[in-house]
N, C-alpha and C positions, 0 to 999 in steps of 0.2 A: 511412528508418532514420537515425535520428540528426539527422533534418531538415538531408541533405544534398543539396547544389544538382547537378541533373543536367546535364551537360555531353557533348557526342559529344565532344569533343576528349578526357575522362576514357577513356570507351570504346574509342577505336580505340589510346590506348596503353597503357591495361590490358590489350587483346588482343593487343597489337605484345612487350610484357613477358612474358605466360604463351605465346607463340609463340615467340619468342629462347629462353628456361631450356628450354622442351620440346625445342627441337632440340638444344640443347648434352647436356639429360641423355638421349635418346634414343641421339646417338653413344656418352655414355660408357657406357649400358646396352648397347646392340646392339655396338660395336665394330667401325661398317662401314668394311673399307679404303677404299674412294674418298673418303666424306666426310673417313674420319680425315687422309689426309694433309694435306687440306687445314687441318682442326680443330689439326693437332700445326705446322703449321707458321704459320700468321696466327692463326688463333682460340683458342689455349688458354686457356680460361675454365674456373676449377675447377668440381665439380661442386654442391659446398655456394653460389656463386655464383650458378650456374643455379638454382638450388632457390630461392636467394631471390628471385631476378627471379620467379619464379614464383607463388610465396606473393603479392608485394608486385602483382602485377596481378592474381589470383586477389581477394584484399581488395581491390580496388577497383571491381571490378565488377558484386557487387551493389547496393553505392551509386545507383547507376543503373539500378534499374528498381524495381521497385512493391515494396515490403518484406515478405518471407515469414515465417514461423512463426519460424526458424533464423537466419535472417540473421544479427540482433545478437551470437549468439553465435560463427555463423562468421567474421563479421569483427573481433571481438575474438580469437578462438583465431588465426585467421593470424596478425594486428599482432602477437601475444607471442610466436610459434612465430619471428617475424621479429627481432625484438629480442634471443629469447633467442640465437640463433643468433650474432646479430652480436655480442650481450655477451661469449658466452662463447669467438669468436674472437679477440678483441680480448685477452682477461682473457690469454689463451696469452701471446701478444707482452709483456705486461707482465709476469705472474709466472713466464713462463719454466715451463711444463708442458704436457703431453701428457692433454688431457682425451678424446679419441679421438672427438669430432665430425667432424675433417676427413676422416677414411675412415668413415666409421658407415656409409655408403651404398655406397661403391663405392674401390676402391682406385684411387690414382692412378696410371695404367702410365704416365703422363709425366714424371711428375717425375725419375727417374733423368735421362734427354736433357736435361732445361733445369736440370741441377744444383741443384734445388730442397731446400733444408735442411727443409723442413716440404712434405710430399707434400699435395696434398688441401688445403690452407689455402690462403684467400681473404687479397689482400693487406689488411693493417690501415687502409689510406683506404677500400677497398670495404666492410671491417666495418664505421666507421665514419657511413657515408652509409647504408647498409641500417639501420644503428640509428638513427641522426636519423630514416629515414622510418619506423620501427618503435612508437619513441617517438609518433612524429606521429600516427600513427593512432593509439595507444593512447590518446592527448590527447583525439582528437576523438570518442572514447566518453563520455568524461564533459558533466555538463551546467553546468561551470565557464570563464566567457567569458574568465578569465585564463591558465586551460591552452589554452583555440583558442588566443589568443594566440601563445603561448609554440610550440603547435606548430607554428602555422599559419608561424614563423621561424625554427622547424625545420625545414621545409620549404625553404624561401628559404633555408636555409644547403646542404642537399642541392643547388641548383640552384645556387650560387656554386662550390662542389664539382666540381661536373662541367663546369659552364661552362672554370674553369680548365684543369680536365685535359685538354679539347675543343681552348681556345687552346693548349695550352700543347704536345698532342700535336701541332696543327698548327704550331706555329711551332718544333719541335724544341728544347722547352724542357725538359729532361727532371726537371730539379731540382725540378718543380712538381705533376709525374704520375708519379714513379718513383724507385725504389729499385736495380732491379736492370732490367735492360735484357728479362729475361724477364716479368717482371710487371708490366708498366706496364698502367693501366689502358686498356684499348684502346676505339678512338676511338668503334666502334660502340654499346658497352657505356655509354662516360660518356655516347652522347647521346641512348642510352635513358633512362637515368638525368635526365640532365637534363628532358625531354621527359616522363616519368613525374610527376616532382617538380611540376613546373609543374603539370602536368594533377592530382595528388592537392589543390593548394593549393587548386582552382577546387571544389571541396567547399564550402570556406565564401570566395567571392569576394568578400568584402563586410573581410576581412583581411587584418592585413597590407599586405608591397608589392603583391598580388595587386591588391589594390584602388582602384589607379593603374593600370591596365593594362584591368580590366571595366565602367568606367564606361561612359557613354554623354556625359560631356560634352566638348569640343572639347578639355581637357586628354591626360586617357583616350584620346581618340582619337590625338591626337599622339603620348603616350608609346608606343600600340600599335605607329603607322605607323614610328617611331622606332627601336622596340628591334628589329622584324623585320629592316628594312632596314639595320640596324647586323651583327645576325649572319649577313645574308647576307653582308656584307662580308666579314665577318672569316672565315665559313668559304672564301667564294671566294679569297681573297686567300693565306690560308692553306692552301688547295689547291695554289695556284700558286706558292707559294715553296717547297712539299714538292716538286711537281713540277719545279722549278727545281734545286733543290740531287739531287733523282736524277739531273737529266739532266747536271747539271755546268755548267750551260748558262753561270752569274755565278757569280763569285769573291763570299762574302760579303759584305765591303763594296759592292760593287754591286749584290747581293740584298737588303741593309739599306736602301740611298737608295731601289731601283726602290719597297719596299716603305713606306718612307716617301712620298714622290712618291703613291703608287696610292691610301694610306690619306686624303691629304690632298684628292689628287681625287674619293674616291667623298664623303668627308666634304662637300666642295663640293656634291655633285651630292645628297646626302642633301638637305643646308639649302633648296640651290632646288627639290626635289619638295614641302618640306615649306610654306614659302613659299606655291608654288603653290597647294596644298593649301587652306595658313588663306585666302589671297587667293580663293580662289573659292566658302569658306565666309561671308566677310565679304559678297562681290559677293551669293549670295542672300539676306542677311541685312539689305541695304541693300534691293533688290527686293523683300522682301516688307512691309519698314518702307513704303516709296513705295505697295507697294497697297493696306496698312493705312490711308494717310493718304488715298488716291481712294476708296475705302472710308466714311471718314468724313467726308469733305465731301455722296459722295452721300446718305449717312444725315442727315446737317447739311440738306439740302434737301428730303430728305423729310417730316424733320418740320419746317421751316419749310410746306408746302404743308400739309401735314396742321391744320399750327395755326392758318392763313389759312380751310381748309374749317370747322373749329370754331367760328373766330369769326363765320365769317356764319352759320352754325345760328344760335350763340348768340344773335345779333340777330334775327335771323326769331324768335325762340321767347324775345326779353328779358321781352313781356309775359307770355307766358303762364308764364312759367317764377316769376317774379315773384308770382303767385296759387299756382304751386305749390308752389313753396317755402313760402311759410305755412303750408302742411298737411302736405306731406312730411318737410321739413328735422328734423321736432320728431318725427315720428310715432313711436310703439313698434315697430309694423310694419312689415318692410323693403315699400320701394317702389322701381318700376321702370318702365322705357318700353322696350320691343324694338324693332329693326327693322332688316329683313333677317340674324334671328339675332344680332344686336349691341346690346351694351346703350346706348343713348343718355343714358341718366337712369338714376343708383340711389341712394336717398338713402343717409346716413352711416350706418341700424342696417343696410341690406340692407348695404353694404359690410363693417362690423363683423362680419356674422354669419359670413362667410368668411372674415374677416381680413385682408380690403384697407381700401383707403383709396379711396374714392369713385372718384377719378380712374383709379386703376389698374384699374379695371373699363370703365370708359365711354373711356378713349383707347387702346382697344387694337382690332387688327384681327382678332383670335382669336376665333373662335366661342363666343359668350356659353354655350353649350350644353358645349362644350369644359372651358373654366374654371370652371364651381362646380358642375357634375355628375358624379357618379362613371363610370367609363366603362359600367358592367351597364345601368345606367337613362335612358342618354341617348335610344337605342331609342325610349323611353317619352316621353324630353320631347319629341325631336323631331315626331312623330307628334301630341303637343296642339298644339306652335307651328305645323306645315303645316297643320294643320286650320284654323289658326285664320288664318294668311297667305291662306290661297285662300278663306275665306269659307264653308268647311261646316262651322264651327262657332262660336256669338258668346262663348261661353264657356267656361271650364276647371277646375277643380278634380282636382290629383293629390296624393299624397306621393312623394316618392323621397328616394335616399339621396345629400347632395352632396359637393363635394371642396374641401377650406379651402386655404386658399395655404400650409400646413407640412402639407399633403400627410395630416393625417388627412381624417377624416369626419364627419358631421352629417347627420341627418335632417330636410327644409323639408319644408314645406306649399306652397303655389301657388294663389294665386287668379288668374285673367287674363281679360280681356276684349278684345276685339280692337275698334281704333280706324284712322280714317284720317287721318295726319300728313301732310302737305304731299300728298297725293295717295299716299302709300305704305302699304299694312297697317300697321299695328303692330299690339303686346301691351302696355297697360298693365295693371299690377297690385298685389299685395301679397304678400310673402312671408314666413312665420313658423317662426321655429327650432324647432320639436318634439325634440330631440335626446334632452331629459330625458324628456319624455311618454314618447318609445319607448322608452329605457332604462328607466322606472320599470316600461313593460309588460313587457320584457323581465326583467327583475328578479323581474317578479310570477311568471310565467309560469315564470321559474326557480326561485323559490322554488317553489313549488308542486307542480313538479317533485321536487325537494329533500325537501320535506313527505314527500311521498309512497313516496321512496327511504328517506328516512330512520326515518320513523314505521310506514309498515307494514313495511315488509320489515326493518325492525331488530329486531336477536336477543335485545336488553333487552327487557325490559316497558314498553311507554309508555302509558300515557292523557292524555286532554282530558278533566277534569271543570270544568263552567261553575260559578263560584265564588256565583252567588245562590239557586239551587238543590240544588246538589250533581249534577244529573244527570250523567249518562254520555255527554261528547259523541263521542269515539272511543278505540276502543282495538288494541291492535292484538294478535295473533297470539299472541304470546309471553305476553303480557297473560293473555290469556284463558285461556293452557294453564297457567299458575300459578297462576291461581286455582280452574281448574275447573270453568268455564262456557264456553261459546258465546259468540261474538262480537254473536251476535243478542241472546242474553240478558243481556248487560251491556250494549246499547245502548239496552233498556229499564228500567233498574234504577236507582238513585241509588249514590254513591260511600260511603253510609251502611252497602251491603252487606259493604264491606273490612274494619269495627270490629266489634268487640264490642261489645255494649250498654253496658257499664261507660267502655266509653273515647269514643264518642257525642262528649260536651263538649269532650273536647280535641280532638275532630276541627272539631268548629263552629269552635268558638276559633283553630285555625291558617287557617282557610279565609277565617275576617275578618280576618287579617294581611294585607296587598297586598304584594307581591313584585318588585320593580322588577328586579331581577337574579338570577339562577342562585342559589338557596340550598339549603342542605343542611340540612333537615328531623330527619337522624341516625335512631337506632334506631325504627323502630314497630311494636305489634303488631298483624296482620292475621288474617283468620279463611279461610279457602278454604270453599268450597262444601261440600264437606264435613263441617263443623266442624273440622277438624281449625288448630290455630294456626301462623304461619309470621311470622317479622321481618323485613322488609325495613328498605332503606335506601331514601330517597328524595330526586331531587336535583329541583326543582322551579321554575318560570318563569310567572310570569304576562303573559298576549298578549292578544292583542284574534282573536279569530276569527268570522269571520260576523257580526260587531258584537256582538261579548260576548264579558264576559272570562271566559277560563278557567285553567285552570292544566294545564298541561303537565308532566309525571311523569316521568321517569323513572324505574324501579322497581328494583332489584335486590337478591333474596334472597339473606338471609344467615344463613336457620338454621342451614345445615351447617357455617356456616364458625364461627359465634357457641358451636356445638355443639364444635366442634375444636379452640377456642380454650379452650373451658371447659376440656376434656380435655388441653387440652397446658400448660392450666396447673398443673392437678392434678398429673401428672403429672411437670413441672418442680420443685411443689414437694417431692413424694416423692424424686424425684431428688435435690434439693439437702436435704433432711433426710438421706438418705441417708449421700451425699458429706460434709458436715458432721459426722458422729456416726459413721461407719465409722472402725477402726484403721488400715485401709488408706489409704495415700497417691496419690494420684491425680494424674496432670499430662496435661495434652495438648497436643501438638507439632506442629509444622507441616513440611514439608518441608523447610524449612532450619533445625529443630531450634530455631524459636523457639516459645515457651510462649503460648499462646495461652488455656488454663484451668488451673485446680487448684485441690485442694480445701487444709482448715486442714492436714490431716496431711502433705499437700506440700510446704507452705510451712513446718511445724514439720524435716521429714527436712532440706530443704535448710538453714533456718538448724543446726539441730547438727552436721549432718555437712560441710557449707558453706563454713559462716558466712557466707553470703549473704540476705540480707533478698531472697524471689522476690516479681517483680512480672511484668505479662504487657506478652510484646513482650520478656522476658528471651532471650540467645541463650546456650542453656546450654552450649556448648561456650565461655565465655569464663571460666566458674567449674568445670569438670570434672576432677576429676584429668589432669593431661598423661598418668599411665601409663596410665590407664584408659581415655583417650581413643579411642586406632586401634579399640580391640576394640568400644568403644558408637558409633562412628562404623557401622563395617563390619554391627555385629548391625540399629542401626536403618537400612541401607541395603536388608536383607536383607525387613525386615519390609517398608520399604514399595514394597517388590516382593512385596506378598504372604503373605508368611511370616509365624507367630506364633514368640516365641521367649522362652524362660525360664531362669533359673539363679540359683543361688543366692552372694551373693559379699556377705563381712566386712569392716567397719570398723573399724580397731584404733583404740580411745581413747585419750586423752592419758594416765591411770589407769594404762595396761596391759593391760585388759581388751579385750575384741573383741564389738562386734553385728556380728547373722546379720545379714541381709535378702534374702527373695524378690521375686526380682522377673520381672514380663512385659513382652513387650513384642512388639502386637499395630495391625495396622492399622484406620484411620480411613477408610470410603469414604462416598459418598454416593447418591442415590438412584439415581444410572448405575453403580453399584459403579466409580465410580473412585475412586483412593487419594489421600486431599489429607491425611494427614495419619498421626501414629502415637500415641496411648495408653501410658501407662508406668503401672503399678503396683507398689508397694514394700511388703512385709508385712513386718514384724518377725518374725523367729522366733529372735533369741538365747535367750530360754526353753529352746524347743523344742529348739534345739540345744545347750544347756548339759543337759537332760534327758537329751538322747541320750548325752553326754560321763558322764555320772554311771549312764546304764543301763551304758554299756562298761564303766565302770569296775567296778562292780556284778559283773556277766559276767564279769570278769577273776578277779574276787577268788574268787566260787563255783569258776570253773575250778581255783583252787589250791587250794581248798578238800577238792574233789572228787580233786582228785590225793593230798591228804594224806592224806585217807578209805582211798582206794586202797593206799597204801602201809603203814598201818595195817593195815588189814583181811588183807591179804596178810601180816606179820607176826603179824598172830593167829592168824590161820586156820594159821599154819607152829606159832607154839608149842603151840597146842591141840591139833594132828593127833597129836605124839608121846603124851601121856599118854591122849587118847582111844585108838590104835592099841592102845599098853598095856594098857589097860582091858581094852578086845576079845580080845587074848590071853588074859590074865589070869581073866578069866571063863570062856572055854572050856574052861582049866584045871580051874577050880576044879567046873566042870559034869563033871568026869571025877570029881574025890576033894572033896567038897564038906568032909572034914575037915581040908585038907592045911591050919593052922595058917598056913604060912610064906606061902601066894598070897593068903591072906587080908592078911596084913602089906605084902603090893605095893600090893595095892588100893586100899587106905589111903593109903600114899605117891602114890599117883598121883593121887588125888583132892588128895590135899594140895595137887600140884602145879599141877593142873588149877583150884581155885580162888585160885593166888598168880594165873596168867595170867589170871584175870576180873576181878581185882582191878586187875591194869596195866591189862585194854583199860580200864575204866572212866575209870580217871587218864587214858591217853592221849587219850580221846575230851573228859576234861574241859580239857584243855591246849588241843585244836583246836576250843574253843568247839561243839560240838555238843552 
């Protein structure tokens, strides 16, 4: 985790840490009398304290073992659960408030007895140091070598921290560990803390002071031997003047000199352990320079004897070496001479081909079998050369695989015959680098392979037509099922069956182009088996196969795609005749409301209503009305969650007058029906709505029309009913004494009356336009 350095010294005080806080919060959860007295009267450690000792060896110990699923995150949520803790006791002491962390757990029943102003709160140097180591870990999460830094000396200041408090509670310095004679930080606590500090630093030991102290060289080691044996000092001595001033034993001043005097003597007794120490590091250092040097005298004599045996070979063997070098020295083929497994002779190409130098082959004591054969095949050599030392065999030929002096490989040949040198077997021979031959076979062999992977079992259409013929050298699978024959049956056919008779010549004519690289052929028309026609594309390679050239095909049809294209062109252009000649205004938008299409009538709405010139990649919320804005922000947030939405809303002109316009506004998905986008459409309908405005009005006017009718008609109908009423009498009358003169005389009169009122309705009906 975090490519942190595992350490047991990490371990057993991240368990010394979460063992200390469990027992402190254990008493304060349980409230056992026995331990309590003892806790109330030496150990009062708050309980927010314990909790972070807790936390802070808790985060350090999985550091230390194999990194799980959780880790990184448990160890960052401690480090911040620790820092905030410490932050926000600290932030108390400075701003002077009650944030309710120091009881959040458990209330403090001690604080009344040690007159504590603040119950449950950790003194402000213990926040302190809990937060430098808070920080520190939170450092060493990130992968910034200036934050280790930084915290890796946040660290080192935690461990100055407690170091003081340590000194300081032992030499009864109180001014340097304490405030109040109740809260000092107590001894056991700072030298957890110290001891913790230390042990978190060695995470990354290679920072930091840390990294004066883990070395491994004679510095390292001194400063180790040094800093230990200093703090035993200082805590022993500092025991014994505690234990001195309890017992009353010396008067101060004589407790000050005894302790000067002790510190001056351990320091004496430090220098000469240390002394000692470098003094017996130099002594094996001088010891083993002396056997270095008996060492290289007997090496010095070795090869002086070694170079005395060379030279008398060499003179036994001047002549004959002298005739072989004429042949050898110059040869292309490496040569050699063996005996007893060692090479005695190898001219400079056998050396070359391993990447020695002559000599480094022939004055060496190492098994010639050893050095330039790989270890699987030595087996192999061994077995020709004993054959060939004991005489059951006079000759050799193998291959194997050998070993160069930079430790790759090469493939030799071996020729050897066995001779007798001074009365000893030997192997003279020749030997040749095949390295290439078997890589070229291995090449073949893989290509071939490759062929075979590639061309039958490929999901394109491939053939081999031999370019002097046209025949059909192979094809493969896919080939066949697209065209509509058998594999058998296009192995007898010519490549003349793929054209139409009319296209013949331009099939000849590309077939006599030579093709040195990968070329693309473009559109051609092919015929299938059926008659039926089909366009491929063709990307095509001329090779040498079986010793003839052919051309290599790749095939792939493109009717359906050549067909879809036709149609989405069509298509497209219906669309955009459309779009272009529709009243309707069109725009299309993107999720952050920038324009991405629109037709003329979009770009005419936004320049008048505008005054904007639209262009695409426009972000139309920077030209929008500000009122109108919340409301077209929220409707198109709505659509593209989905929703379609419409409404009708006017633009007042500078004139005075007002356009209507409809508009929608309707989501964009794609072929997974997600939403990458939103459609707007704007219709004009001031018309329509100025028509509507002139039908109400219309409607209005009838209505009052209709009421004057009303009130009319109702006034005639009152003046007509008296003289008709009349009448009616007046007739019944006159049906009794049809001579009576005088009812004759009414009748009259009433008729008279009766056409003055036909006369008015006429006028009135003519006044209200009917």
């Amino acid at each position: 985790m975090y490519f942190f350095q595992k350490n047991k010294f990490v371990i057993v005080f991240s368990v010394l840490c979460v063992i200390g806080g469990a027992f402190v919060v254990v008493n304060w959860l349980l409230n056992m009398p026995g331990i309590d007295a003892l806790f109330t009267t030496y150990v009062y450690v708050k309980f927010n304290t314990a909790l972070c000792f807790i936390i802070l060896g808790t985060a350090l110990l999985p550091t230390q073992f194999e990194s799980k699923k959780y880790d990184k995150i448990i160890f960052l949520a401690l480090s911040l659960s620790l820092t905030l803790i410490a932050i926000l006791t600290l932030s108390q002491y400075i701003f002077h408030f009650d944030s309710g962390i120091d009881q959040l757990f458990i209330t403090d029943r001690l604080a009344i007895s040690h007159k504590n102003p603040f119950p449950g709160r950790m003194m402000p140097q213990v926040a302190v140091v809990f937060g430098l180591s808070g920080l520190a870990l939170l450092g060493f999460t990130t992968k910034n070598k200036l934050i280790h830094n930084l915290s890796q000396y946040a660290l080192h200041l935690v461990t100055i921290i407690s170091l003081v408090a340590i000194i300081s509670y032992l030499y009864s310095l109180p001014f340097l560990y304490s405030i109040q004679s109740h809260d000092s930080v107590l001894l056991i606590a700072a030298a957890l803390l110290f001891f913790t500090s230390i042990s978190a630093s060695l995470l990354h030991p290679s920072l930091g002071i840390t990294g004066l102290f883990t070395g491994n060289m004679v510095g390292n080691k001194m400063a180790r031997r040094l800093f230990t044996l200093m703090m035993v000092v200082i805590v022993i001595f500092g025991s014994l003047k505690e234990q001195s001033v309890g017992f009353k034993l010396f008067s101060f001043d004589t407790s000050f000199s005894l302790l000067i005097i002790c510190l001056l003597l351990a320091s004496l007794a430090i220098i000469w352990h240390t002394a000692n120490w470098l003094n017996k590091i130099d002594l094996k250092r001088h010891e083993a320079e002396e056997e270095i040097k008996v060492m290289n005298e007997e090496l010095e004599e070795r090869v002086e004897e070694r170079s005395a045996e060379l030279q008398n070979l060499l003179e036994k063997y001047k002549e004959a070496e002298l005739k072989f070098r004429t042949l050898a020295e110059k040869s292309l083929v490496g040569v050699y001479i063996s005996q007893k497994e060692r090479f005695t002779y190898v001219n400079p190409r056998f050396a070359e081909i391993f990447g020695y130098q002559p000599h480094e082959l022939t004055n060496t004591t190492e098994s010639a079998v050893k050095i330039i054969i790989d270890e699987e095949d030595r087996a192999t050599v061994r077995k020709h050369v004993e054959a060939r030392y004991k005489g059951e065999a006079e000759n050799a030929h193998y291959e194997v695989r050998g070993k160069k002096k930079d430790g790759t490989y090469n493939y030799v040949e071996f020729y050897g015959n066995r001779v007798i040198i001074d009365g000893e077997p030997s192997i003279i021979g020749t030997m040749l680098d095949i390295t290439e031959r078997r890589m070229a076979e291995g090449e073949l062999r893989s290509s071939e392979h490759k062929y075979k992977l590639l061309f039958e079992s490929n999901p394109q259409p491939m053939s081999m037509i031999a370019r002097d013929d046209l025949s059909i050298i192979a094809i493969n699978d896919a080939a066949a099922n697209l065209y509509g024959y058998t594999k058998e049956e296009l192995l007898q056919l010519r490549a003349t069956v793929f054209r139409p008779v009319e296209d013949l010549g331009q099939q000849l004519e590309i077939f006599k182009k030579k093709m040195s690289g990968s070329t693309n052929l473009g559109v051609i028309r092919h015929v299938r088996k059926d008659g039926a026609f089909i366009f491929v594309n063709i990307i095509a390679h001329d090779i040498i196969f079986e010793g003839r050239w052919v051309r290599l095909s790749l095939i792939t049809d493109i009717t359906e795609k050549l067909k879809a294209e036709e149609s989405l062109q069509k298509s497209e252009a219906n669309l955009k005749t459309i779009m272009d000649t529709t009243d309707v205004a069109y725009a299309l938008l993107d999720k952050k409301l920038r324009v991405f299409a629109y037709n003329p009538m979009a770009a005419k709405f936004i320049q008048s209503q505008y005054n904007h010139l639209l262009k695409k990649g426009d972000q139309l919320v920077e030209y929008f009305p500000k009122e109108r804005l919340p409301q077209f922000i929220k409707n198109a947030e709505e659509v593209l969650k989905g929703s379609n939405i419409s409404y009708e809303i006017n633009y007042p002109q500078p004139d005075g007058t007002e356009f209507w316009f409809y508009t929608k506004l309707f989501p964009i998905t794609n072929e997974k029906q997600e939403i990458f986008g939103l459609m707007m459409s704007i219709s004009d309908i001031t018309e329509r709505k100025k028509a509507e405005e002139s039908l109400k009005a219309a409607y209005n006017l009838i209505q009052d029309h209709i009421g004057s009718i009303k009130d009319m008609a109702w006034k005639q109908s009152h003046l007509i009913r008296s003289p008709v009423a009349n009448l009616k009498a007046l007739a019944a009358l006159l049906n009794e004494d049809p001579a009576d003169s005088k009812i004759l005389q009414f009748i009259n009169l009433e008729l008279d009356r009766l056409d003055s009122v036909i006369i008015d309705m006429a006028e009135d009906a003519s006044n209200h336009g009917i």
